[in-house]
Every structure is written in C-alpha cells, then in structure tokens.
C-alpha positions as CSV (number, residue, x, y, z in Angstrom):
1,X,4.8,-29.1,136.5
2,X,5.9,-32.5,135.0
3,X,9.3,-33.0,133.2
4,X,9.8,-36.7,131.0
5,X,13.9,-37.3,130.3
6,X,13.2,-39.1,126.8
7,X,16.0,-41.5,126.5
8,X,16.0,-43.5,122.5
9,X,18.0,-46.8,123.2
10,X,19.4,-49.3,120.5
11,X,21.2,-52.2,122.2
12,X,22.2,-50.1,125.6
13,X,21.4,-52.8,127.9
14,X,25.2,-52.6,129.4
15,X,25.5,-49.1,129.5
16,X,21.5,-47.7,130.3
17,X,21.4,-48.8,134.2
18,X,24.1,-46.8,134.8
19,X,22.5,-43.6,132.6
20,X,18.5,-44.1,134.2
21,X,20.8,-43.3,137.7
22,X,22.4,-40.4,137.2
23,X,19.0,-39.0,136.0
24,X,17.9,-36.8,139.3
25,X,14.2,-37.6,140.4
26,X,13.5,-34.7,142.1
27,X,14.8,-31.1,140.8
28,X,13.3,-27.8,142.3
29,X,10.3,-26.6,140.9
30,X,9.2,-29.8,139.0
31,X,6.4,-31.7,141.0
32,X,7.0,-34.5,138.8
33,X,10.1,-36.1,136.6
34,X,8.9,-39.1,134.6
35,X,11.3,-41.2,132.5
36,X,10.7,-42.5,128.7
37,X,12.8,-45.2,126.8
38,X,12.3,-45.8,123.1
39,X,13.7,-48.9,122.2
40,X,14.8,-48.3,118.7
41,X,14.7,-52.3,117.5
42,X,17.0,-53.9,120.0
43,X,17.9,-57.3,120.1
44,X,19.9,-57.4,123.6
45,X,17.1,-56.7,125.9
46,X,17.5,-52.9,126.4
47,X,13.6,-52.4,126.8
48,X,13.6,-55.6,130.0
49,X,16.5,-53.7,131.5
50,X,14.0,-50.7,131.5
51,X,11.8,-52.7,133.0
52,X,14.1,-53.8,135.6
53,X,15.0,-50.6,136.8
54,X,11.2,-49.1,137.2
55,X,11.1,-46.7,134.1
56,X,8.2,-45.0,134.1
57,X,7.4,-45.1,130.5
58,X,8.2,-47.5,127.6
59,X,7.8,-47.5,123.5
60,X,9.3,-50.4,121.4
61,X,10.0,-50.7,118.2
62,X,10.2,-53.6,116.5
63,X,12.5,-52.9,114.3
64,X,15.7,-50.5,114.1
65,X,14.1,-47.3,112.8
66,X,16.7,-44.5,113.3
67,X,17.5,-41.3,116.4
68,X,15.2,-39.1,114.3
69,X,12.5,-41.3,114.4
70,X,13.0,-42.5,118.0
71,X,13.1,-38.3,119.0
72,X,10.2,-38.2,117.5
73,X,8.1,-40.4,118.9
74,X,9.7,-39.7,122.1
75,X,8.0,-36.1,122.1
76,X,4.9,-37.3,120.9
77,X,4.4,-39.8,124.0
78,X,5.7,-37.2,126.3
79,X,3.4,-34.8,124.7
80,X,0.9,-37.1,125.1
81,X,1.5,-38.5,128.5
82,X,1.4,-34.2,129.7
83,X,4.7,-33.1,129.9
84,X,5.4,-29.4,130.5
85,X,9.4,-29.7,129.9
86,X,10.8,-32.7,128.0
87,X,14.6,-33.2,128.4
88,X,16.3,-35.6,125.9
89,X,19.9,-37.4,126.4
90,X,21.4,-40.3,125.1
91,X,21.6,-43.4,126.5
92,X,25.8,-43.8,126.5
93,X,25.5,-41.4,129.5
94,X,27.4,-39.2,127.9
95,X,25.4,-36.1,129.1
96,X,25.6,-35.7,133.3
97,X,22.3,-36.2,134.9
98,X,23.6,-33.5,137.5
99,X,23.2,-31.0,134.3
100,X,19.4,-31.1,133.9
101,X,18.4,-28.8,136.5
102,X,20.8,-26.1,135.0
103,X,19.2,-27.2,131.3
104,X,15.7,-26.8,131.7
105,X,15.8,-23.4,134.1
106,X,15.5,-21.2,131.0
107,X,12.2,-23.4,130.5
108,X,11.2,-23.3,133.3
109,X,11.4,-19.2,134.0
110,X,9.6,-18.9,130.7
111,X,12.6,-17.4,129.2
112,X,12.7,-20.2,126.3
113,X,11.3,-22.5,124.0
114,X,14.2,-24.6,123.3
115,X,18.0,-25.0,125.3
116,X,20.8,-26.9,124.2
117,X,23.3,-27.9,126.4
118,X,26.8,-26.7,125.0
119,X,30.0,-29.3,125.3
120,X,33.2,-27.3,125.7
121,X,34.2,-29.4,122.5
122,X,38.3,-28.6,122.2
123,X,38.1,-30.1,126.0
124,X,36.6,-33.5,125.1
125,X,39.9,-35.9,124.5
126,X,38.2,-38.2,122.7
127,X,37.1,-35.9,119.9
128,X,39.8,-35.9,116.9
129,X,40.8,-32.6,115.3
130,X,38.9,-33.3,112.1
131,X,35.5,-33.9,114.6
132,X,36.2,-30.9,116.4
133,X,36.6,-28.6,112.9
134,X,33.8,-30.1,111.4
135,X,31.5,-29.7,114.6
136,X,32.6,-25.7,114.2
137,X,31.5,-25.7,111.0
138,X,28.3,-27.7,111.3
139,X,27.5,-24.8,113.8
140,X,28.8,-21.8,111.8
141,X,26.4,-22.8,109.3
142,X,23.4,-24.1,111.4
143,X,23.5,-20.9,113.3
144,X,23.5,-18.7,110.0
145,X,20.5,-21.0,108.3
146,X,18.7,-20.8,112.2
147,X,19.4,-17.7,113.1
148,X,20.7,-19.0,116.3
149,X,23.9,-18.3,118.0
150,X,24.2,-22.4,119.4
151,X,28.0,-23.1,119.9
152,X,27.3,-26.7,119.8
153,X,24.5,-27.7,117.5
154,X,25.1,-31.7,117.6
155,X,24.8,-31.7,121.3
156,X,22.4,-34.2,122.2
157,X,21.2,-32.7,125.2
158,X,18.2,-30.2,124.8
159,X,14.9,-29.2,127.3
160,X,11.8,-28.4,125.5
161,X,9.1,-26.6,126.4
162,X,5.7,-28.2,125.4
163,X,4.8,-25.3,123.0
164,X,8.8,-26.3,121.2
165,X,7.5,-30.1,121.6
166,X,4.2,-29.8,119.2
167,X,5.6,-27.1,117.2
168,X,8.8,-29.2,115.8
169,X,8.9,-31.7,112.7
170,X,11.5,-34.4,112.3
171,X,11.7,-35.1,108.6
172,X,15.3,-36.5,108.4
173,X,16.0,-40.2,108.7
174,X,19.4,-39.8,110.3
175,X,19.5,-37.3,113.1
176,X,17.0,-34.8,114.9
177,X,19.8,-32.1,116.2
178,X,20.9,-30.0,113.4
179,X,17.0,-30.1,111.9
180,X,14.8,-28.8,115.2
181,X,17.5,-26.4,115.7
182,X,16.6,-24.9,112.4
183,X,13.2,-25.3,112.1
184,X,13.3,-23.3,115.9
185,X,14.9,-20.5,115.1
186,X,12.6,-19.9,111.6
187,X,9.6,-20.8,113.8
188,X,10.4,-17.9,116.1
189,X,10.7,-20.4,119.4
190,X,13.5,-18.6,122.2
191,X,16.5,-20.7,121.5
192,X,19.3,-20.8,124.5
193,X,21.9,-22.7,125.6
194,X,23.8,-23.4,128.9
195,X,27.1,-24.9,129.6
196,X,27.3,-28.5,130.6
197,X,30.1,-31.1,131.2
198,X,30.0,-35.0,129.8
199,X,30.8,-38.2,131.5
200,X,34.0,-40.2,130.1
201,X,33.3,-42.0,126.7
202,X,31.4,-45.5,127.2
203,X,31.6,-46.4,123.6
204,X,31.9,-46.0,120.2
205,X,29.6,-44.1,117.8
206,X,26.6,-45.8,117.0
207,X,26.4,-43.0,113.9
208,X,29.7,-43.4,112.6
209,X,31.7,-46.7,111.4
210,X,35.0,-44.2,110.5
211,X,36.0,-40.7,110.7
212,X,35.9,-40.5,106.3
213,X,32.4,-41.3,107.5
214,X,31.3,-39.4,109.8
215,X,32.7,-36.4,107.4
216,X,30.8,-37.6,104.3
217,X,27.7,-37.3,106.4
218,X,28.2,-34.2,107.9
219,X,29.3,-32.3,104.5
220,X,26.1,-34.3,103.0
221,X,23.2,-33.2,105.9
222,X,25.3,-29.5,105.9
223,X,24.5,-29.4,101.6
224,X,21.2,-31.0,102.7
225,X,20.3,-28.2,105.2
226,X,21.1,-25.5,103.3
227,X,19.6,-26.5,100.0
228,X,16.3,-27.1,102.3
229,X,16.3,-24.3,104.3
230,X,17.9,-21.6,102.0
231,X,16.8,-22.9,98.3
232,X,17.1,-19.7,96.6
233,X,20.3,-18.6,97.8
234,X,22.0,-22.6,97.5
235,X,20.5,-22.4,94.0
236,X,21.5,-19.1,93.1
237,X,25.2,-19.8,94.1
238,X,25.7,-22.8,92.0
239,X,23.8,-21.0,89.4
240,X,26.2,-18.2,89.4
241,X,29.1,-19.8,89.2
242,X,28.0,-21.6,86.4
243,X,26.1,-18.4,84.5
244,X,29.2,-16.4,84.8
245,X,31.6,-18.1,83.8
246,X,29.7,-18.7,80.4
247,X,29.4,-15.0,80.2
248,X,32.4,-14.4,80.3
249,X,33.4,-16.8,77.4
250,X,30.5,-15.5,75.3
251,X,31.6,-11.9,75.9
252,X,35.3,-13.1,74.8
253,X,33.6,-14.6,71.7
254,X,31.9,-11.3,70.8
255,X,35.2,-9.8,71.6
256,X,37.1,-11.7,68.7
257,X,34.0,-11.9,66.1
258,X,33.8,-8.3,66.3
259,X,37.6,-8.3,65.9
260,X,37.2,-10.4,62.4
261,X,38.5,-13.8,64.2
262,X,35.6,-15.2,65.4
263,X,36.1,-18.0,62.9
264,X,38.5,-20.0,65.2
265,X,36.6,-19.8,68.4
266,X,32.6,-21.5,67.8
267,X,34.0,-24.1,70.4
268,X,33.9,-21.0,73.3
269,X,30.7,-19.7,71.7
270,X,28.8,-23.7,72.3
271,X,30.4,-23.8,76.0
272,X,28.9,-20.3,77.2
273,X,25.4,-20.9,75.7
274,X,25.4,-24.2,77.6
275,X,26.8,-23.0,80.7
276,X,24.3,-19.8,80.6
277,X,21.6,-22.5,80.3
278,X,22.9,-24.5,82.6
279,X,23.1,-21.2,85.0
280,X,19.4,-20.3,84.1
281,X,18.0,-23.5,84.6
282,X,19.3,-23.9,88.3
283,X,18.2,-20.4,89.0
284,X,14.7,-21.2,88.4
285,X,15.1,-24.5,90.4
286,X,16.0,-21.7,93.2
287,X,13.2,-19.9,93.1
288,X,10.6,-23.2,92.7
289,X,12.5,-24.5,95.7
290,X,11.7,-21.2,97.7
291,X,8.5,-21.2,96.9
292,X,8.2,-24.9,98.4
293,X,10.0,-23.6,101.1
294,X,7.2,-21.2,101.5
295,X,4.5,-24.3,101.8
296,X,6.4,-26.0,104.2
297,X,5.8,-23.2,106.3
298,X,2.1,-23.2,105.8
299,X,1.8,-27.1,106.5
300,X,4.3,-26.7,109.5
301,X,1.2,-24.0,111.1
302,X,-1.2,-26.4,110.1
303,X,0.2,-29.6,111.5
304,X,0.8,-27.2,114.9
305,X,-2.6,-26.4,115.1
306,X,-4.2,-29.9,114.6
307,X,-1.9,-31.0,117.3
308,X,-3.2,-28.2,119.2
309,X,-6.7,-29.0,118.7
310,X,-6.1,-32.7,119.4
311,X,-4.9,-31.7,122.2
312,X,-7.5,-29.8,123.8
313,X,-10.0,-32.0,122.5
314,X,-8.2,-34.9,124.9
315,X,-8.4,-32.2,127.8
C-alpha cells in the first residue's frame, strides 16, 4: 500500500522545510509514504529546497498557474507514479503532519472514497468573525449542492482514495476544495471527515489580499457553484422572482381596465409584460443549463473510464 502527501508550493522556501518534517514517513499499514511538491511558478527556489531535503517527487511549473491546477496535477503524477491513498496539505504547515494517520484510516479500511479533515473553526484565533460566518455558509451550501454533511468544506487537508483520484475533475481556476467536494458527493464517492488540529499561523493568505476580498470571492465561487451544479433550481429562483412580480402588476392592470380605469395605468401593463419575459426567458436558461448539467455527467464517466483504460494499459 503506497500513500504520496501532494504538497503545491508557490514561494515556500522559508516555511516548506519545516512542513516536509512534520510529514510522518512511516504510518501503520502503509508500506510506502512518498512525498510530491508542485512548484506552482516560484521564483525563490522552493523546488531546490525540495531538493535539499530528499523529496521523493518533483513537478515545476514554469509559471504561476493557480492551487486548482497545482491539485490537479498533483493527483495525476500521484496517480501515475501508483498511489493507493494520496493525502494533500498545504505547504504553510498549517495542517499537523501527526493528523494524517487519523485522515486516511477511513481510506484505508475501505470505508471511503474521500475524507476531509475538519478545523474546529470558532477555535482558530486567527480567523475573523466575518471568515468564520462565511466558512459556515460556504459549508451550509456546499453540503446541500453535495449532498454531504462536511463541517469544513475549505479545509485543505483531504485523503483520497485512488478510485476518488481518477474519478475527480478540477475545472475552476481558483481553488480545488469546494469543487471535488461537490462533484464527490454527485459522483456517489463515500465522503467523511475526521477531526484534526492546525499548527500556529506562518503567514498570510496567499488567496486573499483583504477580508472585502476574500468575501467577494467566496459569495462569487458560492453563486458560481450553485448556478453549475443546481442550474434549474438557481435559474428558476431568479426567474420567479422576476415572473411574479410582473404577474402581479398585470393582474392589477386587468383589475383596473375591467374596473373602467385602465386608461391611467399602460405604464404597469409595459413593466409586467417585460418582467414576465424577462421571468420566461431565465426559466428556459434553467432548464438548457440542466440539460448541460446532464452532459457533464456523461463526459465526467467518460473521462473516468479513459483514465481507467490508460491505466491498465500501463499495467
């Protein structure tokens, strides 16, 4: 049984030393724990510091490409290079090497596909209260797109099995967690989730120049998730509350024309039509984005299974 710890590294070359040692090499019931850096594009030497401290596996970029794009290729080599679990933390050390063992042990017994180690979030000092209300509601509405009951879907810190690893698709360009989470729990993958406890902060976000940031990109990848993964419902809300509305006002129109007034109100009579329009329009969007939704399905299957065959072919 081999395990790779993926680590994706932009300009960590202070801070990884002290994160490739807390990583344990031997864990019970893994014959084999193999470490991967992705150098995402760094310019201070992150990937000869790797080097340096005997890192089993390297891939550089040569330019800055993005976590979701590092995760991804991270998988792919570990795939690749015949992982059985593949763990994946960040390089600030913010996740405690002394964790993993606990983390992949659902893998490991065969009890699931996925686990995500769970922050205790209100704990963690150097979260604000605007982080920590947002992070609850990134999760209330990850776990009711997923189907998942993850307390902490940003966390960082997941084991995969190899079947989760060839199954997944990264299509965002700005982070893996919330996306593989979803596309896990509509794949049908076992998702769990264990407890874990973080080292102190090393630095600052890397994702986030400000907090106004760091909300206008949550509330932006939440829209974004939903509208991708539940088209026909996002669709149909905002196609409501446009529709109605204009019914409303048309029905008030009728109201006064049959009265004998309806002289004085064309103006409500030009607003419902194009609100109704507006409402009907959207609607169909809905159900043209389901049926895209359906598709993406059908190419996730097929991409599984050519990976699948590619991989047997190697074997």
């Amino acid at each position: 049984m081999k395990l790779i710890v993926q680590i994706p590294c932009f300009n960590e070359a202070a801070i990884l030393p002290a994160t490739l040692a807390d990583i344990p090499r031997e864990i019970a019931g893994i014959g084999q724990v193999e470490v991967l850096v992705i150098d995402d594009g760094s310019t201070d030497g992150t990937a000869e510091v790797a080097r340096e401290a005997d890192v089993d596996h390297i891939i550089r970029f040569p330019a800055n490409r993005g976590l979701a794009a590092a995760f991804s290729a991270g998988l792919d080599e570990s795939v690749r290079r015949g992982a059985d679990i593949i763990v994946h933390t960040d390089a600030d050390n913010q996740y405690r090497g002394e964790c993993i063992p606990n983390l992949i042990e659902p893998v490991l017994q065969g009890q699931a596909d996925v686990v995500v180690g769970t922050r205790p979030i209100e704990a963690i000092e150097d979260f604000s209260w605007t982080k920590k209300k947002l992070q609850r509601l990134g999760s209330w509405v990850v776990r009711k797109v997923s189907g998942t009951d993850v307390a902490d879907v940003t966390s960082g810190f997941r084991a995969y099995s190899r079947e989760a690893a060839l199954r997944l698709n990264v299509v965002s360009d700005f982070t893996y967690t919330l996306e593989t989470l979803i596309q896990a729990g509509r794949t049908r993958l076992t998702v769990a989730q264990v407890p874990i406890q973080t080292n102190p902060k090393t630095r600052e976000s890397r994702l986030f120049s400000s907090t106004p940031a760091y909300v206008w990109q949550s509330l932006k990848t939440l829209f974004r998730i939903y509208a991708l993964y539940q088209p026909l419902r996002f669709f149909s809300i905002i196609a409501l509350l446009l529709f109605l509305p204009g019914l409303a006002l048309g029905l008030r129109f009728l109201y006064y024309y049959l009265s004998g007034n309806g002289t004085g109100h064309v103006q409500s009579l030009i607003l419902a039509a194009v609100l109704m329009l507006l409402g009907f329009q959207i609607g169909i969007f809905g159900v043209v984005a389901d049926l895209i939704g359906a598709n993406r399905k059908l190419t996730q299957d097929m991409l599984f299974w050519v990976k699948r065959r590619d991989e047997n072919a190697k074997w």
